[in-house]
C-alpha positions in Angstrom: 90.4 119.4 40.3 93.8 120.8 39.4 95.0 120.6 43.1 93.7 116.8 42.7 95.7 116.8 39.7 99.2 117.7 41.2 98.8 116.1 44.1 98.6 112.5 42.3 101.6 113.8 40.3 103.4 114.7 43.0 102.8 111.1 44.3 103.6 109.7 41.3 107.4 111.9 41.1 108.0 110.4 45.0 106.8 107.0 44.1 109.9 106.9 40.8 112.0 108.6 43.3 111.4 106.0 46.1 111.8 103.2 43.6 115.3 104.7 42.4 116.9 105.2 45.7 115.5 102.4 47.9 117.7 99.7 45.6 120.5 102.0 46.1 119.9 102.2 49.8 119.5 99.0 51.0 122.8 98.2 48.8 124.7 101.0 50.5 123.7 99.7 53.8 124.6 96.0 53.0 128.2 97.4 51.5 128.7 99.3 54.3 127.9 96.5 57.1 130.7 94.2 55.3 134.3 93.7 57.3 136.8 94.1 54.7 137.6 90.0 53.8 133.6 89.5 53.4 133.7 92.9 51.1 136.5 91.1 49.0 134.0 87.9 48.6 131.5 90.6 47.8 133.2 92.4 44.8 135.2 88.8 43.4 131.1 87.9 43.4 130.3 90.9 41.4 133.1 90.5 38.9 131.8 87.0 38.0 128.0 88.1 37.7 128.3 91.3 35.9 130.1 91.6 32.7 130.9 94.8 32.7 132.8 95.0 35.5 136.5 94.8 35.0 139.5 95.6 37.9 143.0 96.4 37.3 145.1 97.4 40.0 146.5 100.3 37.7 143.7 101.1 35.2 144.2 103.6 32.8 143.0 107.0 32.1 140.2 106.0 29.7 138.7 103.4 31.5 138.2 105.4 34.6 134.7 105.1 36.0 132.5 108.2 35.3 131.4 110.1 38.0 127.6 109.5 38.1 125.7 112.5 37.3 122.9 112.4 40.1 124.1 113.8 43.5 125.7 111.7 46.2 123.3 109.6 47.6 122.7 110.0 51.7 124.2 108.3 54.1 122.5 104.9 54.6 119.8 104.5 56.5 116.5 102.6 57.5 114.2 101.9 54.8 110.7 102.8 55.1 108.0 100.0 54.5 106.8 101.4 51.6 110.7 101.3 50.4 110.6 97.9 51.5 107.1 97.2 49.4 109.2 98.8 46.1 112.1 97.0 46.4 110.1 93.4 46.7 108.0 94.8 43.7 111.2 95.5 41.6 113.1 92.5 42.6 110.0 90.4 41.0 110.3 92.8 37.7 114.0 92.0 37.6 113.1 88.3 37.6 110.9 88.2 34.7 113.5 90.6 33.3 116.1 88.2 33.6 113.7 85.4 32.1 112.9 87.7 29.0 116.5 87.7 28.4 117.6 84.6 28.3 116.7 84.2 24.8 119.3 87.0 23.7 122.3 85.3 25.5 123.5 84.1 22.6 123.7 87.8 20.8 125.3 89.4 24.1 128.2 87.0 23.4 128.6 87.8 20.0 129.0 91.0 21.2 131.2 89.9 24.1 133.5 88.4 21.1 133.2 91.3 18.6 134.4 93.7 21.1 136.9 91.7 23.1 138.3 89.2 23.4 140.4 89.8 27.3 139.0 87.5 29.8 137.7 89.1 32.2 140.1 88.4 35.1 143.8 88.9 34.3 146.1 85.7 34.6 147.5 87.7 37.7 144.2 88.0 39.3 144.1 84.3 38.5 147.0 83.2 39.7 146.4 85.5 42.7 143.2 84.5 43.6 144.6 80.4 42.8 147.7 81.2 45.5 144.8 82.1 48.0 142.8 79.3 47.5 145.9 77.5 48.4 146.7 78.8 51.4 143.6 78.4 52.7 143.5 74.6 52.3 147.0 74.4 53.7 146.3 76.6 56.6 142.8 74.7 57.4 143.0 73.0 60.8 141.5 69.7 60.5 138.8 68.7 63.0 139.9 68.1 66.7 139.0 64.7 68.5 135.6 65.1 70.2 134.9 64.1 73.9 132.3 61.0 71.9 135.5 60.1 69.6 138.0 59.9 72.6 135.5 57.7 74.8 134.8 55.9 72.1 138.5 54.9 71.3 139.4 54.3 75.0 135.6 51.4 75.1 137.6 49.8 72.5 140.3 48.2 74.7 137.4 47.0 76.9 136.0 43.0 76.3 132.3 43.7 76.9 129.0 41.8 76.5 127.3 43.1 73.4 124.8 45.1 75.3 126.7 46.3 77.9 128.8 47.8 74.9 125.7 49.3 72.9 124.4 50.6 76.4 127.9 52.7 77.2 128.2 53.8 73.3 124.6 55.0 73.8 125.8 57.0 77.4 128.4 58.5 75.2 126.8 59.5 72.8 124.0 61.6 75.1 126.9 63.4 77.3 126.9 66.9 77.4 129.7 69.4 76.0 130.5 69.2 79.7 130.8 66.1 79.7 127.6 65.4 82.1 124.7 62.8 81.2 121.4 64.8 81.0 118.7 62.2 80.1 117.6 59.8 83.1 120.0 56.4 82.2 116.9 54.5 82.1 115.9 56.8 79.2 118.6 54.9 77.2 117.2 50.8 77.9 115.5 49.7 75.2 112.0 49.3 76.7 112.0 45.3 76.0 115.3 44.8 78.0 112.8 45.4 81.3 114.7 44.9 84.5 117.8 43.5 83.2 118.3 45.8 80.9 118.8 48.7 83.8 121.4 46.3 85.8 123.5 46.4 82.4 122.8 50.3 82.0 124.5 50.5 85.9 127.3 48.6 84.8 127.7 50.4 81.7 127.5 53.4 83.2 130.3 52.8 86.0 132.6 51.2 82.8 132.2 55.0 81.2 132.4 56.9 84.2 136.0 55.3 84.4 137.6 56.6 81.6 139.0 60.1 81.1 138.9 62.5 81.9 137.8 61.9 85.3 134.2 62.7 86.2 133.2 62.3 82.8 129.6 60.7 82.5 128.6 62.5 86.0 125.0 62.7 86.3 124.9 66.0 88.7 127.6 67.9 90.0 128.5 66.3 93.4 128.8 62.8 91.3 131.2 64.7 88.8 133.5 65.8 91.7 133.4 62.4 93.6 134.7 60.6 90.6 137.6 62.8 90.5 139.1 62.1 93.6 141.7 59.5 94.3 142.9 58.0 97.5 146.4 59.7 97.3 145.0 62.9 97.3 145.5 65.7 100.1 142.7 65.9 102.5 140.9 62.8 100.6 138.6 61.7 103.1 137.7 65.2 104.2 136.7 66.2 100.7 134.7 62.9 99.9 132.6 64.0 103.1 132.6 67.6 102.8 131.0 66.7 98.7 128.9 64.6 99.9 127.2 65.7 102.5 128.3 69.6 102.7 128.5 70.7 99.7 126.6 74.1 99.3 127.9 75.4 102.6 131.4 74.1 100.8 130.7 76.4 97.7 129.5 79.4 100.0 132.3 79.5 102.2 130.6 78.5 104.9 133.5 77.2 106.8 132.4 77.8 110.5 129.1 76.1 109.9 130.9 73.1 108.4 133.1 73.2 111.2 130.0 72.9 113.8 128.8 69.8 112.1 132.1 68.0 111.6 135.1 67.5 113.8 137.4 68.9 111.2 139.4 72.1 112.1 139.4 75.6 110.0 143.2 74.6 108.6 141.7 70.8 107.4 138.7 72.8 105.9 140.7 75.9 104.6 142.8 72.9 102.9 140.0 71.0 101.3 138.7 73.8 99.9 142.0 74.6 97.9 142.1 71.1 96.7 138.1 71.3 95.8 139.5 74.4 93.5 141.8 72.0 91.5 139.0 69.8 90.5 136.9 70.2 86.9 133.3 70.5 87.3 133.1 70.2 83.3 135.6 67.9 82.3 134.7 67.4 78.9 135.1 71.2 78.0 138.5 70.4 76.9 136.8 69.0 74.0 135.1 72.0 73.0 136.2 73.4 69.8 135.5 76.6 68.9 136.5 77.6 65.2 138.1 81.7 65.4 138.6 83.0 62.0 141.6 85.2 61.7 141.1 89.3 62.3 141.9 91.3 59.7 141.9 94.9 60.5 139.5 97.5 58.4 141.2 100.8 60.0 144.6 101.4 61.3 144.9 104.6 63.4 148.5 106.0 64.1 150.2 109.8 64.8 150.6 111.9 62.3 153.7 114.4 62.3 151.7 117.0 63.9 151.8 114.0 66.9 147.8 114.1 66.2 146.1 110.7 66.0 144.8 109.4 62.1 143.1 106.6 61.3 143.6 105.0 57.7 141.4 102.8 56.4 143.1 99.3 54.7 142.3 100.3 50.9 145.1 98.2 49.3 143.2 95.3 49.8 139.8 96.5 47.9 140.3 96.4 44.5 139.5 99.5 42.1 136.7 98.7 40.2 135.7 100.6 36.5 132.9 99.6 34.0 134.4 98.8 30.8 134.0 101.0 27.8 133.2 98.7 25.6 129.6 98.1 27.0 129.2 101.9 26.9 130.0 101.7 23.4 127.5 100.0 22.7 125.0 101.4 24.3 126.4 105.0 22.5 126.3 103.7 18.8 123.0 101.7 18.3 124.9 98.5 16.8 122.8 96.7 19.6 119.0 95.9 19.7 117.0 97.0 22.3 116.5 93.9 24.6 120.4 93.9 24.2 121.1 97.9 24.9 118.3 97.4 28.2 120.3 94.4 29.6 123.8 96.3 29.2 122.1 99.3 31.0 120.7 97.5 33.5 124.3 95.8 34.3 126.2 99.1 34.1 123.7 100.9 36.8 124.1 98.0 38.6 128.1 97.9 38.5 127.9 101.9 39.0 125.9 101.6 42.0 128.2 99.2 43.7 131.6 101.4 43.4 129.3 104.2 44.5 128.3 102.4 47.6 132.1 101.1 47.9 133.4 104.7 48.1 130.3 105.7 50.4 131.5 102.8 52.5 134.9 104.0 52.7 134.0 107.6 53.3 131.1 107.0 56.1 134.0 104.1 57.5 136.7 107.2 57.7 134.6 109.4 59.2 133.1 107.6 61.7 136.4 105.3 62.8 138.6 109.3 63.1 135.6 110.4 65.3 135.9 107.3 67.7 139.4 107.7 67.8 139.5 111.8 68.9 137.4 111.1 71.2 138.7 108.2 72.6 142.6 109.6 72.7 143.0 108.6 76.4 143.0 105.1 76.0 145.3 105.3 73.1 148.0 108.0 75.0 147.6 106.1 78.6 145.8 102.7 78.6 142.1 101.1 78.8 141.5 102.6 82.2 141.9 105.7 81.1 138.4 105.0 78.6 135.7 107.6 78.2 131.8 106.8 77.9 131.0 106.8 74.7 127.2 106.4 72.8 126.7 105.7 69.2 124.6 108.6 68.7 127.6 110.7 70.1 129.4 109.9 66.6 126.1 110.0 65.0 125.7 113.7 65.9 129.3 114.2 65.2 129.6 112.4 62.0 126.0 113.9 60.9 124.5 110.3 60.1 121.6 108.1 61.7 122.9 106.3 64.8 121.7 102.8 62.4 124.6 104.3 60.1 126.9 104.1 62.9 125.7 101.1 64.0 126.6 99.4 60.8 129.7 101.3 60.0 131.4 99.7 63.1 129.9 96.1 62.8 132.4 93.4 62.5 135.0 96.0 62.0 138.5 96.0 63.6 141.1 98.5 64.3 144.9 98.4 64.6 146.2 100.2 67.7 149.7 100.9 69.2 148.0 99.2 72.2 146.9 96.0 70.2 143.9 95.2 67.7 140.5 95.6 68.9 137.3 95.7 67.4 135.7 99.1 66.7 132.8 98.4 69.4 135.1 98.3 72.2 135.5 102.1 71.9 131.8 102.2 72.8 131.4 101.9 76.2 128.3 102.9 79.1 129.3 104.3 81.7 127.8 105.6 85.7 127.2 108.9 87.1 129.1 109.6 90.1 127.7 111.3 93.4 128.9 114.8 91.7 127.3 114.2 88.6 130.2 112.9 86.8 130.4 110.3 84.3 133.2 107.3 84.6 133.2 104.7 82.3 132.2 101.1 82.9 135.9 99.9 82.5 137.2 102.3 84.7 135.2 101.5 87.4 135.5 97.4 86.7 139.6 97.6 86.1 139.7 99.7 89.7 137.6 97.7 91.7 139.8 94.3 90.8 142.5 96.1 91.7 141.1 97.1 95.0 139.7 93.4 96.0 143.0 91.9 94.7 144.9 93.9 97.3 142.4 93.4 100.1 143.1 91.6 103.3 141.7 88.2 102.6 140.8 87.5 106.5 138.7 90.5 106.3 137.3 91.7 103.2 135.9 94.7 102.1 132.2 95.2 102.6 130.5 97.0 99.6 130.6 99.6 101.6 133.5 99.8 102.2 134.4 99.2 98.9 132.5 102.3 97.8 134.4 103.9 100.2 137.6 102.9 98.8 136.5 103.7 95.4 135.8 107.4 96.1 139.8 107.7 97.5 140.7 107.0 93.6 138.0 109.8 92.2 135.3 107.8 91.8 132.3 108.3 94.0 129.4 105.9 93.9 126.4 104.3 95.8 126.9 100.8 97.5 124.3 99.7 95.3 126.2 100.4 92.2 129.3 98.2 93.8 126.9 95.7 94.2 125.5 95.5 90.6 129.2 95.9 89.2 130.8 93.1 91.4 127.9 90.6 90.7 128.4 91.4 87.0 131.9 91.0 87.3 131.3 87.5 89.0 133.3 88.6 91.9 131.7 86.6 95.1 130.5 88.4 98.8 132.7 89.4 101.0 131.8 86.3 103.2 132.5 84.0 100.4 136.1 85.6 99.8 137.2 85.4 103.3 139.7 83.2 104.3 138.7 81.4 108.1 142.0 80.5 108.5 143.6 83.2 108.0 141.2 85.4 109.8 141.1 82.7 112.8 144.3 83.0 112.9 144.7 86.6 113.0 142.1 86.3 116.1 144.8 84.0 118.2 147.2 86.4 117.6 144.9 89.6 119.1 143.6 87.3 121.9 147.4 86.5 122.5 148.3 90.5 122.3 145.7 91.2 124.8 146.3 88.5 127.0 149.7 90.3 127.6 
């Protein structure tokens, strides 16, 4: 029975414990996931929620936080489900909290008024904050013309029958962002319109398929390149037969077949093909419009005097955060009721938890970003080739944290390099094993075998083989397999399909004409 007895009190200790940290936990984790302009949003949201909270960019000695009197917590990392189950149960306490203390708003700003009067944000912070606000309305970009609007301007000028003018606004408005129609045009007839009403979609069709950009409105990709070419073009005619009725073996290089089905010679095909290059097979791309939000580094890394590499962390920007005294005044001398004291102690663990996770933040942040960066001193001293493999649980194991810790620390994150700003997941990169049980890092292997292909002799290129071959002259030794898989992710074609006929016919003529003598 005793056993009984302190094992369900044992349970009961773990279930309090559990319910005190997993708040803490998840809060740490969410802190510690923020880049540093979503951490700023974080903390301005804090300051306006929680009362007690006050910045100052200089505060003074009495108004320091306290150091909390539990130990540091962990480093974040996964909850458990049962965490998970505490935290849901809590956050529906806090709710009818929060509705039980509605009624004693009116007292807490008594208080507010008998204890201060400040507001809560300086008029610098104002004025600050105001100036920001400002520049980001005078820095917005404004909304580029869409591919619909600049069709839609260029119809205008057109005098068109009233359904031959709803039928081309309808095409349109049903192309692709590459400019491509994907819906069957007899999709877009109204069903009553029967046979007439496709004879208009035709013409309304060729009236889009007429304005620019050219091949706009295509319906496949052989259309889209036909309405691009013009008949002052180079090699005109060859090209409008070579896409229409050779296409693929146009694509695959396939010059010699080409040539046995067509009179044209290996210069005339060597030449459309270079003119087939210049042509858009998504000409409404232009159009896309991608939104990039502006980088703002978390960590720079530079040499110390010792000529060793430091990273510091961009702590100017965070402001320091304290919990004003005045709340814990009033918790100390009992001038407040209860319902009051419990709400001010609820907001001042709440406002404690969040500079502790703040500093856990920049701590785990430190720690982790200076472990990336000694081991990743090669690419900093000599360039990206020079790159190392790198895992997350490599840091993890360094760092002493969870690999999910890691994970998080470096999410979104940026870093300021001599060699440029890159985001802190660059550093991590996979890597193969070479033939002598080596390991080279992806980028070394991709930034080499460019540079091989780009040198190659275009009449004759390299095989995998032999690019494997040519590979192991520069240190790094790997199966032809493994050139395969790198140069099909790196969306470089087969050596058929990079070969140049007329160069390497060419090259023939002049060995038969060498051995002929």
């Amino acid at each position: 029975m005793r056993l009984s007895l302190g094992q369900h009190q044992q349970q009961r200790q773990l279930q309090q414990q559990k319910m005190v940290l997993a708040p803490r936990m998840i809060q740490s984790m969410e802190i510690l996931q923020l880049p540093i302009t979503a951490l700023q949003e974080r903390i301005e949201r804090e300051l306006e929620e929680n009362a007690v909270l006050e910045v100052d960019e200089t505060p003074p000695e009495d108004v320091l936080p306290e150091p909390p009197a539990e130990e540091e917590a962990p480093p974040p990392d996964v909850p458990t489900e049962d965490e998970r189950e505490l935290v849901i149960r809590e956050d529906s306490d806090n709710a009818e909290d929060f509705q039980r203390l509605e009624s004693v708003a009116d007292q807490i700003a008594e208080f507010n008024d008998d204890f201060d009067d400040r507001p809560r944000v300086s008029s610098n912070r104002r004025e600050e904050l105001a100036q920001r606000d400002h520049d980001l309305m005078a820095n917005a970009v404004g909304r580029p013309r869409s591919l619909q609007d600049y069709l839609l301007e260029q119809l205008g000028y057109f005098e068109l029958e009233p359904r031959v003018r709803e039928l081309a606004e309808r095409i349109i408005g049903s192309l692709d962002s590459s400019g491509r129609l994907p819906v069957p045009l007899e999709d877009l007839v109204p069903a009553e319109w029967g046979e007439e009403g496709r004879r208009l979609a035709e013409e309304a069709l060729r009236i889009v398929q007429r304005l620019d950009p050219p091949g706009v409105a295509a319906r496949d990709l052989r259309e889209c390149l036909l309405l691009q070419l013009s008949p002052e073009m180079p090699y005109y005619q060859e090209l409008r037969t070579l896409i229409a009725d050779h296409l693929d073996d146009l694509l695959h290089n396939r010059l010699p077949a080409i040539q046995r089905k067509t009179d044209y010679t290996l210069e005339q095909l060597q030449g459309a093909l270079e003119q087939l290059r210049k042509l858009n097979p998504r000409p409404g791309a232009e159009f896309e419009y991608t939104p990039t939000a502006p980088v703002t580094p978390d960590v720079y890394v530079e040499k110390d005097e010792q000529g060793r590499w430091r990273v510091r962390l961009e702590d100017e920007r965070i402001p320091r955060l304290y919990i004003r005294q005045d709340y814990r005044r009033m918790l100390e001398n009992g001038t407040a009721d209860e319902k009051v004291r419990d709400y001010i102690r609820r907001k001042i663990n709440a406002a404690q938890w969040l500079i502790d996770s703040i500093e856990q933040r920049r701590n785990t942040l430190q720690k982790v970003a200076q472990a990336i960066v000694d081991h990743q001193q090669d690419f900093l001293e000599k360039g990206p080739e020079f790159i190392h493999p790198l895992k997350m649980q490599q840091i993890a194991d360094r760092v002493g944290v969870h690999v999910t810790t890691v994970s998080r620390a470096v999410d979104d994150k940026w870093i300021q390099t001599p060699r440029g700003i890159f985001p802190l997941k660059r550093f991590f990169v996979g890597g193969t094993s070479t033939e002598g049980g080596e390991e080279v890092a992806w980028d070394v292997v991709r930034i080499k075998l460019q540079e091989i292909i780009d040198k190659e002799d275009k009449s004759n290129p390299l095989s995998d083989d032999e690019l494997a071959k040519e590979l192991a002259k520069h240190g790094i030794k790997v199966a032809r397999r493994t050139v395969t898989k790198y140069r099909k992710a790196m969306n470089i074609p087969s050596s058929r399909q990079r070969r140049n006929w007329a160069l390497a016919q060419k090259r023939l003529r002049g060995q038969q004409d060498r051995d002929g003598k």
